[in-house]
C-alpha positions as CSV (number, residue, x, y, z in Angstrom):
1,X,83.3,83.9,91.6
2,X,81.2,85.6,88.7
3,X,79.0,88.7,89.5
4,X,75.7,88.4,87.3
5,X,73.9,91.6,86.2
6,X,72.0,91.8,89.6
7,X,75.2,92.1,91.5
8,X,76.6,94.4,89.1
9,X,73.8,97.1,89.5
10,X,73.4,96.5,93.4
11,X,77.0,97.3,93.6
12,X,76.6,100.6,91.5
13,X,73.3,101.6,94.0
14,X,75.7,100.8,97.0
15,X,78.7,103.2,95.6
16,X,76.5,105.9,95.4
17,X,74.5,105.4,98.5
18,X,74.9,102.4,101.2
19,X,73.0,103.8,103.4
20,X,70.1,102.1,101.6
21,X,68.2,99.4,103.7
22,X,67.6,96.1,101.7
23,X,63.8,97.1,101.5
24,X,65.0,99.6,99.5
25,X,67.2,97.7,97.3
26,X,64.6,95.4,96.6
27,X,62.1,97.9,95.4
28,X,65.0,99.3,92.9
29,X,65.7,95.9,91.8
30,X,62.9,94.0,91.4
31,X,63.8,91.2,94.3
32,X,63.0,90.1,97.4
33,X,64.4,91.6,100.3
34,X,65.9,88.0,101.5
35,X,67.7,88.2,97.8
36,X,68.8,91.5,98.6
37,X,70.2,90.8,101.9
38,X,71.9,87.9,101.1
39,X,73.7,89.3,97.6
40,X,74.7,91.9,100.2
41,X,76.5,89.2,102.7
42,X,77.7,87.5,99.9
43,X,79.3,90.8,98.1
44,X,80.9,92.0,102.1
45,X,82.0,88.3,102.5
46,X,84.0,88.1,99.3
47,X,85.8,91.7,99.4
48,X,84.1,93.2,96.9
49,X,82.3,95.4,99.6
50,X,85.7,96.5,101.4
51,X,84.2,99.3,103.9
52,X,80.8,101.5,104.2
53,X,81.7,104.5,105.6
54,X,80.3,108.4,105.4
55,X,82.3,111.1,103.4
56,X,82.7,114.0,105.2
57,X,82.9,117.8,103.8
58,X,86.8,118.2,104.6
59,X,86.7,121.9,104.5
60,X,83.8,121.6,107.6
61,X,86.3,119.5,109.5
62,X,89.3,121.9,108.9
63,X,91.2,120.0,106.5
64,X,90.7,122.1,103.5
65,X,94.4,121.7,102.6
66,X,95.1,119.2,100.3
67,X,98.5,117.9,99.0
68,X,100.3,115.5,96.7
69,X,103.8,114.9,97.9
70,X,106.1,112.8,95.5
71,X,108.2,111.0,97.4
72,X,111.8,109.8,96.2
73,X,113.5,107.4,98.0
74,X,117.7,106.8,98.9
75,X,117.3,103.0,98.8
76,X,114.8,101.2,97.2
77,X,115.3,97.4,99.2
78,X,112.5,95.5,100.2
79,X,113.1,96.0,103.8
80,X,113.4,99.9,103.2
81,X,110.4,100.3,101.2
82,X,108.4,97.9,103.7
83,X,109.8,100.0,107.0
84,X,108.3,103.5,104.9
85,X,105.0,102.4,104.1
86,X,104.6,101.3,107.8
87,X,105.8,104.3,109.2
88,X,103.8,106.3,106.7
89,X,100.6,104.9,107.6
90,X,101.1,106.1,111.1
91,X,100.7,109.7,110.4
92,X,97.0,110.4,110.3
93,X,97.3,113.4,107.5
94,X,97.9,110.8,105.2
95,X,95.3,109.7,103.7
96,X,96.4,107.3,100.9
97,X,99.9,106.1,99.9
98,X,100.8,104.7,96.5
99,X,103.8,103.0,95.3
100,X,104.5,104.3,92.2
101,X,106.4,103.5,88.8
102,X,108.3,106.2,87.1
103,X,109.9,109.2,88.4
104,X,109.1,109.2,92.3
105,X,108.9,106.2,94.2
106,X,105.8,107.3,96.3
107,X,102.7,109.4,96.2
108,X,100.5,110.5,99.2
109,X,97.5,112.2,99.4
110,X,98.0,114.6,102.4
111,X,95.3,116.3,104.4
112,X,96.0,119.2,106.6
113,X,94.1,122.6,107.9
114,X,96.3,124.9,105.8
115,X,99.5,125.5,104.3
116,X,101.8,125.8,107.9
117,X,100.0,122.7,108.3
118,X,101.0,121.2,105.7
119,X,104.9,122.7,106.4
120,X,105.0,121.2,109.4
121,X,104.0,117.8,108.8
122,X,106.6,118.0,105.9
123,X,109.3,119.0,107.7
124,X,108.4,117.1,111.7
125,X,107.4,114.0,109.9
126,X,107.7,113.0,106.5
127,X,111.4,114.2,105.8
128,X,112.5,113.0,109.0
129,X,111.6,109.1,107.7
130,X,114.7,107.5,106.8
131,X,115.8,107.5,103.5
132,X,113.7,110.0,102.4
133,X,115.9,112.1,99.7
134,X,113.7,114.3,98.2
135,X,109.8,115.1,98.7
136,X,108.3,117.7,95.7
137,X,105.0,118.3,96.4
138,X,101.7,119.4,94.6
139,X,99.0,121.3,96.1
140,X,95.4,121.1,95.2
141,X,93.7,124.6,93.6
142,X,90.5,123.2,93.0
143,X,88.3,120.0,92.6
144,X,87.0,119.1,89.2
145,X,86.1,116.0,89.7
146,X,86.0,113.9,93.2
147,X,84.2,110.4,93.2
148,X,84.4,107.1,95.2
149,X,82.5,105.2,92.7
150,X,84.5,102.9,90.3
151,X,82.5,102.4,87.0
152,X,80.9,98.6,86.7
């Protein structure tokens, strides 16, 4: 399915705030609020709206650590890869895992209170996975730059 111009903008409102009611929308838009609302089904029932949720302040939460572990793998089989990403995606510090090209064979994006933290989810969790061989990881100094928003 094509997105026209219409769908394309409502989509960039959305990134920035969904909290928006379709009253709203309209107004920005120039349509009705029966358009809006139904460009807004349309765009949740075909994917391109995955989730709405709220960002939260992670240092207010106490998890102001955050940590890029590169993961490098023993075995790199389909059932091996498969059986990491599941057990991966159990452990709630992570909060995004990428298969990767290159030199490692993961990523993750790890959120934890603090550095002993971080050390222990390291050493109680993600080394203990099998065929884990080697985890380097990165930690994070300072944000430059954090969006959600992908550009339309």
């Amino acid at each position: 399915m094509q997105l026209d111009a219409i769908d394309h903008e409502l989509l960039k409102i959305l990134q920035r705030d969904a909290t928006l009611t379709n009253k709203d929308l309209a107004n920005q838009l120039h349509r009705s609020v029966a358009a809006i609302q139904e460009r807004r089904r349309k765009l949740n029932d075909l994917g391109y709206i995955q989730s709405t949720v709220a960002i939260l302040d992670r240092n207010k939460i106490d998890r102001g650590l955050i940590t890029f572990p590169h993961v490098h793998m023993n075995s790199h089989t389909a059932e091996i890869l498969i059986e990491f990403e599941a057990e991966v995606s159990k452990f709630e510090e992570v909060m995004e895992c990428f298969q990767m090209s290159g030199d490692c064979d993961f990523i993750l994006k790890v959120s934890t209170a603090n550095l002993e933290e971080y050390s222990n989810f390291l050493r109680d969790k993600l080394a203990k996975l099998p065929n884990v061989s080697r985890v380097n990881s990165s930690f994070v100094l300072r944000v430059v730059k954090n969006i959600t928003a992908y550009p339309i």
